[in-house]
N, C-alpha and C positions, 0 to 999 in steps of 0.2 A: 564582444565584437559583432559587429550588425553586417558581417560584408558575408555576401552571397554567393552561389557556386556563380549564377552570370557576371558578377562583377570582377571575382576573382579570374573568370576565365579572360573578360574585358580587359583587365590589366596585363595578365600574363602574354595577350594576343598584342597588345601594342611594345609590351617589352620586344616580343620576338619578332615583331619588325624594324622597330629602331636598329636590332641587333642585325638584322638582315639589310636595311639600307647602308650599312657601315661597310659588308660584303661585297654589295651592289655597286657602289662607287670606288670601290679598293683603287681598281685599274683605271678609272677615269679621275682621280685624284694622283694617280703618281705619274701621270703627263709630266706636271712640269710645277714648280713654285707658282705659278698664277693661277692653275687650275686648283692648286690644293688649296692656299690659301682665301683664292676669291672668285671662284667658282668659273675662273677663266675670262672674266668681267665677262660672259655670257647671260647671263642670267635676265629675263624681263623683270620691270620696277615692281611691278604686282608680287610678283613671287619672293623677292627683297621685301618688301612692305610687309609683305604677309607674316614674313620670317621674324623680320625686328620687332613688329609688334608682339610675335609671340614671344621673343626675349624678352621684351618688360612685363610682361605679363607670366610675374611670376611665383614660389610662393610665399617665401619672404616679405616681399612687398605687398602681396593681395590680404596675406594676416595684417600687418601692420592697418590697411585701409579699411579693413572691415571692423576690427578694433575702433579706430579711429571714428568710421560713420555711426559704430554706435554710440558713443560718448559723446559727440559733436554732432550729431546730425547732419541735415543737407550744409552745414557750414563747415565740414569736414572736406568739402572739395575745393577748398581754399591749400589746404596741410602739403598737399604733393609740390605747392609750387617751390617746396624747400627746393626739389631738384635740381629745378624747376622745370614742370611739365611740360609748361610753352615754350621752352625751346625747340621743340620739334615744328612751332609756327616760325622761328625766326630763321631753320633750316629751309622748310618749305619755301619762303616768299626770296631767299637769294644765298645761305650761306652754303647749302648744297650745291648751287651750282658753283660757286667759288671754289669751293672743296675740290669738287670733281674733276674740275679743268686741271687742274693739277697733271692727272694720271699715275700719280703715286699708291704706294703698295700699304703705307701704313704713313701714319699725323708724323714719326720721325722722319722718315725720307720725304715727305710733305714740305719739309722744313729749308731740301735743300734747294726748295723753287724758291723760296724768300729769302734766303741765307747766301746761298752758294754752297760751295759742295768742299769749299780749302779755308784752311785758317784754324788756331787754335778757338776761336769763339763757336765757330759751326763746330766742332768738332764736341766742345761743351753741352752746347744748346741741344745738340743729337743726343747724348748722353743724360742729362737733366729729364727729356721727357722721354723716352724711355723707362727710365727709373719709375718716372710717375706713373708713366703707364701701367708697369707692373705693380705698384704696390696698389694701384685702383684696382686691377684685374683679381691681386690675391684677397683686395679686401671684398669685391663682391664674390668670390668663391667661397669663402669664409661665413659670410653674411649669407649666401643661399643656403650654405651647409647646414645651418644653425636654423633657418626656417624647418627645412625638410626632416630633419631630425624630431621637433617636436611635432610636425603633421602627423608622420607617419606613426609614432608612438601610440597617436590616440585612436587610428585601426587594429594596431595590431600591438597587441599591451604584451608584454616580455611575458610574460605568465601563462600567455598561451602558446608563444611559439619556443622557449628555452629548451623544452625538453629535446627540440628537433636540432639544436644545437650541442656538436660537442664541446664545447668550453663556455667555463661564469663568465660575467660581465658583470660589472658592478650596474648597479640602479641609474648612478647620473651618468653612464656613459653609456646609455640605451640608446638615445636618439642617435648617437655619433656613431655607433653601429646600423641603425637603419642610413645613416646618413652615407657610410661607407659601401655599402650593398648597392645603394641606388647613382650614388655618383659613380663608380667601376661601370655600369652597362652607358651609362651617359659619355663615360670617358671612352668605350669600346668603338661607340659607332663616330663620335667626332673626329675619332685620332684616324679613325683609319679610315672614314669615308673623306673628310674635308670639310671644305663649304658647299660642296652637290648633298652632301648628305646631310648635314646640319639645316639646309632651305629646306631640301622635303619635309624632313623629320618634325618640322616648323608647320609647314604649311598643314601638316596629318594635323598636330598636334592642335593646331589654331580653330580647322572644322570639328574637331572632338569639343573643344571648349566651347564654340560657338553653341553646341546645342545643349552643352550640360548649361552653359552661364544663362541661358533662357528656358529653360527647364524650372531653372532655381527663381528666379524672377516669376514663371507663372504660380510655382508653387505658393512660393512666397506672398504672390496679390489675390489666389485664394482663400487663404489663413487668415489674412486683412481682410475680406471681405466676411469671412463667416467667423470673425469673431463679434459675434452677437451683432452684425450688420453694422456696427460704429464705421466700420472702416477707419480708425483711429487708435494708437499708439499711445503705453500708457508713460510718458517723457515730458519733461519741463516742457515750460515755453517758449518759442524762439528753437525748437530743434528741428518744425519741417522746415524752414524759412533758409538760405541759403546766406542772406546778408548777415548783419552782424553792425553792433556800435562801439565804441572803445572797450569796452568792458563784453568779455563771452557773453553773459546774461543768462549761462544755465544753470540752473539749480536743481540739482540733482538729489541734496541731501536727505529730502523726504521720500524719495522714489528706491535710490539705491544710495549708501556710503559711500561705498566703494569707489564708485564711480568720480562721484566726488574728489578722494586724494587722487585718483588718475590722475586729471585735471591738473590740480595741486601740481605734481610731481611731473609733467610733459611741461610746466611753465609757461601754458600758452592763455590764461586766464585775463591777462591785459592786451587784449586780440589783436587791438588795434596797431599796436607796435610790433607786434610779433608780421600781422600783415606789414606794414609798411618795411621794415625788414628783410621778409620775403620777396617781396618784389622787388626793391634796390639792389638785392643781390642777385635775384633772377635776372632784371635787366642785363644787368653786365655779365651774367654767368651764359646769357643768351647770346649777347653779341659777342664772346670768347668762342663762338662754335662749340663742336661737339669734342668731348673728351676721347682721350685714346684707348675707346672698348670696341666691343661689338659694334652700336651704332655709326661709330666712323668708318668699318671694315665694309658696313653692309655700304653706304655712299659710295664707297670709293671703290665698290665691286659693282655697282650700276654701270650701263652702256653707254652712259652720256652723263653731260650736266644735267640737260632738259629729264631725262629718269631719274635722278637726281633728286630733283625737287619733287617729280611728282611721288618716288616712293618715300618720301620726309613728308607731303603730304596726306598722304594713304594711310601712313600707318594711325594719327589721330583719329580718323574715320570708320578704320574697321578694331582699336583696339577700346577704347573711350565706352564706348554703349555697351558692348557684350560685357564688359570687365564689370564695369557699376550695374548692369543687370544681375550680378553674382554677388557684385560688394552691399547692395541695397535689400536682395532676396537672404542674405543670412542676416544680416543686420535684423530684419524683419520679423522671423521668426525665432530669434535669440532671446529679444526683449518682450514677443507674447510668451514665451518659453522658459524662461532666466531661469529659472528652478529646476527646471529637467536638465542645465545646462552643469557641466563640473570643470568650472574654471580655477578651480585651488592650485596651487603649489606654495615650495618652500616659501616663496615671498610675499603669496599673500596671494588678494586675484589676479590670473594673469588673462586679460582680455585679448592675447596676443593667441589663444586658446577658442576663441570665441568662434574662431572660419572653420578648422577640423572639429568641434564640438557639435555646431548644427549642421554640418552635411551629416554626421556620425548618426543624428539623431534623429532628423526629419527629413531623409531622403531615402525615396523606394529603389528598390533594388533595379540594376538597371541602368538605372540615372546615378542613383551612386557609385558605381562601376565607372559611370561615363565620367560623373568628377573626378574620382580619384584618379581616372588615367590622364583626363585634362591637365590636371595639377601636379601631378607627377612629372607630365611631359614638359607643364611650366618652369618647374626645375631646370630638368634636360637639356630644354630649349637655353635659357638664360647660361646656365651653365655652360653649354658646347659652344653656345657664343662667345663668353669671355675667354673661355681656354682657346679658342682660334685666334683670337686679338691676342692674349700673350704668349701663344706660338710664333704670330707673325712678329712680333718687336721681337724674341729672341733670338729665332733665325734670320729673320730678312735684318733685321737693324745691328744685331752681336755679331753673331756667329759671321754672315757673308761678308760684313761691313769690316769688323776688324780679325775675324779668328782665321776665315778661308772667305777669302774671296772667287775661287776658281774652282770650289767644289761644284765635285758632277752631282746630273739631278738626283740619282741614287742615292747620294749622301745625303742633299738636302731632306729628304723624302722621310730615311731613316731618322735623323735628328730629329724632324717635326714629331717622329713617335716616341723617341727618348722624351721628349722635350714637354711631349704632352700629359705622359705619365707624373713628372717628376713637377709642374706646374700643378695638377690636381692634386699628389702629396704635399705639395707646401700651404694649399689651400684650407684642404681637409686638415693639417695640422692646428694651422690658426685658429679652426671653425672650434677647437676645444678650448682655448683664450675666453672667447667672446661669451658676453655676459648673457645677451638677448638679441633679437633683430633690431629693436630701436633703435641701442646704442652702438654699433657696427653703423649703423645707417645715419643714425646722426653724425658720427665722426666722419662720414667716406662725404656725404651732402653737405656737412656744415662748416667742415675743417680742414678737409685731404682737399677738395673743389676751389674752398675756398681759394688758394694758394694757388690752383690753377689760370684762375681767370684772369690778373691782370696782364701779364706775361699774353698769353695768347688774346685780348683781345685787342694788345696793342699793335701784334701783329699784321691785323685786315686794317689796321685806318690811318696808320702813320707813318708815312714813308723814313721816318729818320731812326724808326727803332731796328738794330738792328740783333746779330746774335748775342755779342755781348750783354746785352740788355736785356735779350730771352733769358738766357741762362740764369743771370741774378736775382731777375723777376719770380722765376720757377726756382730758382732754391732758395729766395729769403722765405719766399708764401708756403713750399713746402714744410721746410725747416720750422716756421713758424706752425703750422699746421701742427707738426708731429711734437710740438712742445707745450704747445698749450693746452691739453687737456690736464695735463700736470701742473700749469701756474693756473688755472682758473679750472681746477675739479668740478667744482657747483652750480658751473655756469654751460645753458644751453652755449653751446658751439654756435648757434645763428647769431649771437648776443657778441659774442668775441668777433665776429667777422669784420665787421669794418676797422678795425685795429690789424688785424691778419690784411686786409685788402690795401691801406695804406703801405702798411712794410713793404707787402710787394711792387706796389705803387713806386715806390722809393728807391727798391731793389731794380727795378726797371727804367727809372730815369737816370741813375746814377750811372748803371753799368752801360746805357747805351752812350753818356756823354763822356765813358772813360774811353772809349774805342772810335775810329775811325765809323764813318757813314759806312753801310753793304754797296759793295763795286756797282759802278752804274749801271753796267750791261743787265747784271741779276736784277735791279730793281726792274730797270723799262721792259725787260722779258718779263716779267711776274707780272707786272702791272699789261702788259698788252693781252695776258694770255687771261689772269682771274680778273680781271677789269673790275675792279673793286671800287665804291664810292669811298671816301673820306678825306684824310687829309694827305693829298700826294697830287699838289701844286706841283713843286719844282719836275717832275718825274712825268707827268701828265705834259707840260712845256717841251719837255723835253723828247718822247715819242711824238706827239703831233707838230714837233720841227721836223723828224726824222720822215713821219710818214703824214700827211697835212688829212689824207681821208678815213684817218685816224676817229672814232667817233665815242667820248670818253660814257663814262656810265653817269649820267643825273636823275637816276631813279632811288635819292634818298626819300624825298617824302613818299613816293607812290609806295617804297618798300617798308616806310611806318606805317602809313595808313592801311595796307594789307594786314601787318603786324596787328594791328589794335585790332581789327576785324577779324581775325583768324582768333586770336586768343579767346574774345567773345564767341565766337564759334564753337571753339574746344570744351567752354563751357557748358553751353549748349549741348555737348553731345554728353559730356559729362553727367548734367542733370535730366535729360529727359527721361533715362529710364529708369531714375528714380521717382519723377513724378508718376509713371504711369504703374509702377509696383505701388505706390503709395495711394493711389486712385486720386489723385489731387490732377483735375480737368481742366480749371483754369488757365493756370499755372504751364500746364505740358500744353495747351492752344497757343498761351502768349512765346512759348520757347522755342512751337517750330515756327512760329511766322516769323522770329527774328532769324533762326535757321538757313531759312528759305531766301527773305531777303539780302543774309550777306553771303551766302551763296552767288544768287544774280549777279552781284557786285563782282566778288573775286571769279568770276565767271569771265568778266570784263578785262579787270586788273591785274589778274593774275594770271590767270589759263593760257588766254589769248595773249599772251603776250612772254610766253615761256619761250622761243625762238630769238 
C-alpha cells in the first residue's frame, strides 16, 4: 500500500466534510419537497453544471475509458458515443429548454404537460416510466457499486486492514465491503442534506479533481518526454491517430496478447459498423431527451429554460478536458510501465484494473491523496445523484401521487429518508449479481436505453402520439430489453438494438392508434408553452387561429446545424488534451483553430439567440 500519512489525512478531511455539508443543509432541505428534492429551483446554471458534470465523472465509467484509451488509442473517443456522449449537445442547442418550460419535479409528472393529468392511459404512461426510471437508477447504483469496490481494493488490500476488523469476509466479497463503507457516508450526506448538499458536495468534489486530473496529465507528458526523448509510445499503428477505416487496423499481437483477445472479446474489431451503429442509435437516443436520472433532475432544478441550456451546455466544457487529462495521463504511463503494472485476476487480464494500478504506482504522495479523494467523491457524486432521482420518482410520482396525496411536509421529509436508505440497499444488493462494469454498462446503454428512446422521442415531434402509445412504446422496448440478453447471450447489446428499436417503434404506433388523440386543450397548452419544432400542423393551426401573434418555432435547421457544430466541438475538447500529453503539436494547433472558430459561430447561433 503506497498511501501516505498526507493522503490519508486528504481523504479522511473530505470524508468529514461531505459528512458535515449533510448537517449543514439538514434544515434548509426540510423547507419543503422542492428545496429537498431540487435545491428550491434556486440554484445558478454554473453550480448545476458544475454539479452534473461531476456526476458523470465517475469511477466506473473513468475505469472503463482508460481501459479502453489503452487498447484503442485516440480512437477510443469514438466508444462513449454508446451513451451517447452528445446528447448533452442536443440538450444544449433546444431540448433543455423544452424540458424546463415544463416546471415539472420529475420526466413522470413532465408527462402530465403532454398527456393530461386523467384517463387510464396517463395513468399507465406515469407508471411505465417511472418503473424505468427506477430500474436505470438501481442499475447505475449497482454499476458504481461494482467500480468502487475494485478501486478501492487495490489501496488498501484486506491483508492489511482485517486485523482492524472484527469479523471474516470471504476473499470475493472484499470489494463489496469497501463498496459498503464508502456508499453509507455517500448515503449520510445526500439523504439528509438534499440537492443543497449533493451541488456543493459536487462543486468540492469537481475543484479537487480539476487539479488531481492535471497533475496526472503533466506527470504523465514528462515520463513521455524522458523516455529517452522519443516522445513516442511503444503501440501498433493507427493508435495516436483518432480516425479509423472499416476494419480497427490494430495489431497488437506482437506488442501484448492480451490485449489482442480484449479486442476480440468487446466485438468492436469491424469498427466501422459498430460506429455506424453507434450513431444511428445515438441520434435518436439524442432526440429522445434526457433519461429519468440525475441529469433530468439537475434541468429541471435550473431557474429558467435559457439556464437550462446553458448548464447542458457547461457541463461539455468543463467536464471533457480535465476527465481525458486523467484518461490519457494513466493511459500513458501504464504502457511505458505494463510490467510494474498487476492486472491479473481470476479471468485473466483485467485492464478495467489499469486506472487504480497507475495512480497506485506512479503517483507522489499528495497528488495521490488528491486522486483518491477526487475519485472517491466521483463515486459520491454520481451516486448521491442517482439516489435523489429515485427518491424524487418514489415520493413525488408513488407515494404523493397515489399512496397520500395530502401528506404534511414532515412526512414527506421523513419518507425521502426511509426511501433513501432502502433505495441504496437494493442497489448495493444488485452491485453482488453484476459480473464487471462493462457488462452492467453494456446492458443499462445498450439494452435498458435501448427501449427508452422510441416512446419518448415520439413524444417532442408528433402531435398524434399520445399516452397510450407511450406506455406501449415503453413496455414493449422495456420488456424487450429485459429479455434479450437471454435470447441473444453472445451478442453485444448495440448489435440487437435496432430489432429492440423496431418493436418499440411498433409498440408506439399501434397503442397510439388504439386510443383516442390527447384532449385538445393539453396539446395547444403544451405546444404554446414548450414550443417545439416537428410535426404539429393541425395543433400549431389551431393556437395561431386562437391567438394570430402567436409565433411558432422554425429553428429546425438552425437547431441541426448547431448540433453538427457542438458535436465537432465536444470532440475537440475531447482530444485536445490528449494531444498535448502526447506532445503531438500539429495536431493540438489544427484542434484549437477549429475550437475557436465554431465557437465564433455558436457565439452567433446559439448564445445570442437563447431569449
Amino acid at each position: 500500500m503506497n498511501l501516505h500519512a498526507i493522503d490519508i489525512t486528504i481523504i479522511f478531511l473530505y470524508f468529514f466534510v461531505m459528512i458535515l455539508l449533510g448537517f449543514w443543509f439538514r434544515k434548509k432541505a426540510k423547507q419543503n419537497k422542492l428545496s429537498y428534492l431540487m435545491g428550491g429551483k434556486s440554484l445558478p446554471w454554473y453550480m448545476l453544471g458544475l454539479s452534473d458534470a461531476s456526476d458523470m465523472f465517475d469511477i466506473s465509467g473513468t475505469m472503463w475509458m482508460v481501459a479502453l484509451c489503452f487498447v484503442y488509442g485516440l480512437k477510443s473517443i469514438w466508444i462513449p458515443w454508446l451513451w451517447p456522449v452528445f446528447n448533452q449537445v442536443f440538450l444544449m442547442m433546444f431540448l433543455s429548454r423544452w424540458l424546463r418550460r415544463s416546471n415539472a419535479t420529475t420526466g413522470a409528472e413532465w408527462l402530465q404537460t403532454r398527456f393530461g393529468k386523467t384517463g387510464k392511459s396517463v395513468g399507465l404512461s406515469h407508471q411505465v416510466v417511472v418503473a424505468f426510471a427506477l430500474l436505470s437508477c438501481f442499475g447505475f447504483l449497482a454499476y458504481g457499486f461494482v467500480g468502487l469496490g475494485k478501486f478501492v481494493e487495490i489501496f488498501l488490500p484486506w491483508q492489511s486492514v482485517k486485523e482492524y476488523v472484527p469479523f471474516e469476509i470471504p476473499p470475493q466479497y472484499v470489494p463489496h465491503f469497501y463498496g459498503i463503507v464508502v456508499t453509507a457516508i455517500a448515503t449520510f450526506y445526500s439523504v439528509l442534506g438534499g440537492m443543497h448538499s449533493i451541488v456543493l458536495g459536487d462543486v468540492i468534489k469537481y475543484a479537487v479533481m480539476t487539479i488531481a486530473c492535471l497533475s496526472i496529465g503533466i506527470i504523465a507528458a514528462i515520463h513521455l518526454r524522458n523516455n529517452g526523448g522519443s516522445e513516442t509510445l511503444n503501440v501498433p499503428g493507427g493508435w495516436n491517430t483518432p480516425f479509423f477505416k472499416w476494419e480497427l487496423g490494430l495489431n497488437w499481437s506482437s506488442i501484448n496478447p492480451d490485449v489482442t483477445r480484449k479486442i476480440t472479446d468487446d466485438a468492436y474489431g469491424v469498427f466501422g459498423i459498430f460506429f455506424m451503429m453507434m450513431l444511428f442509435k445515438g441520434v435518436f437516443a439524442s432526440l429522445a431527451g434526457p433519461a429519468p436520472n440525475y441529469d433530468m433532475q439537475k434541468i429541471l432544478s435550473t431557474r429558467s429554460p435559457k439556464e437550462a441550456s446553458k448548464m447542458t451546455g457547461f457541463v461539455s466544457i468543463i467536464l471533457l478536458p480535465v476527465r481525458y487529462s486523467m484518461i490519457i495521463g494513466l493511459t500513458v504511463l501504464a504502457i511505458l510501465y505494463y510490467n510494474q503494472l498487476n492486472l491479473s485476476s481470476a479471468n485473466g487480464t483485467d485492464f478495467e484494473k489499469i486506472l487504480p494500478s497507475a495512480i497506485n504506482n506512479f503517483l507522489p504522495a499528495g497528488i495521490l491523496g488528491l486522486v483518491l479523494t477526487g475519485l472517491l467523491g466521483a463515486f459520491m457524486g454520481t451516486f448521491s445523484g442517482t439516489l435523489n432521482a429515485a427518491q424524487a420518482y418514489i415520493v413525488n410520482d408513488i407515494y404523493l401521487k397515489y399512496v397520500n396525496p395530502t401528506a404534511n411536509n414532515k412526512s414527506v421529509i421523513r419518507l425521502n429518508y426511509i426511501v433513501g436508505v432502502l433505495v441504496v440497499a437494493t442497489g448495493v444488493i444488485l452491485g453482488f449479481f453484476v459480473k464487471n462494469v462493462n457488462s452492467v454498462l453494456q446492458w443499462i446503454v445498450g439494452a435498458l436505453y435501448g427501449g427508452y428512446i422510441a416512446a419518448n422521442m415520439f413524444k417532442w415531434y408528433w402531435w398524434r402520439f399520445n399516452a397510450n402509445g407511450f406506455f406501449w412504446g415503453m413496455f414493449t422496448g422495456v420488456a424487450a430489453a429485459l429479455t434479450f440478453p437471454y435470447i441473444f447471450p453472445d451478442t453485444l447489446p448495440l448489435y440487437t438494438w435496432p430489432l429492440l428499436f423496431i418493436i418499440s417503434i411498433a409498440g408506439c404506433i399501434i397503442g397510439t392508434y388504439a386510443a383516442p388523440p390527447t384532449d385538445e386543450n393539453v396539446l395547444k397548452e403544451f405546444y404554446k408553452t414548450v414550443r417545439p419544432w416537428g410535426f404539429w400542423k393541425p395543433v400549431r393551426e389551431k393556437v395561431m387561429a386562437d391567438d394570430p401573434s402567436f409565433i411558432p418555432n422554425k429553428r429546425f435547421k438552425l437547431d441541426m446545424f448547431n448540433v453538427v457544430l457542438g458535436i465537432i466541438a465536444q470532440l475537440c475538447l475531447t482530444i485536445l488534451p490528449m494531444y498535448v500529453v502526447l506532445w503531438m503539436k500539429l495536431p493540438l494547433v489544427i484542434t484549437i483553430a477549429v475550437l475557436v472558430i465554431i465557437i465564433m459561430i455558436l457565439k452567433k447561433t446559439w448564445w445570442d439567440k437563447l431569449d
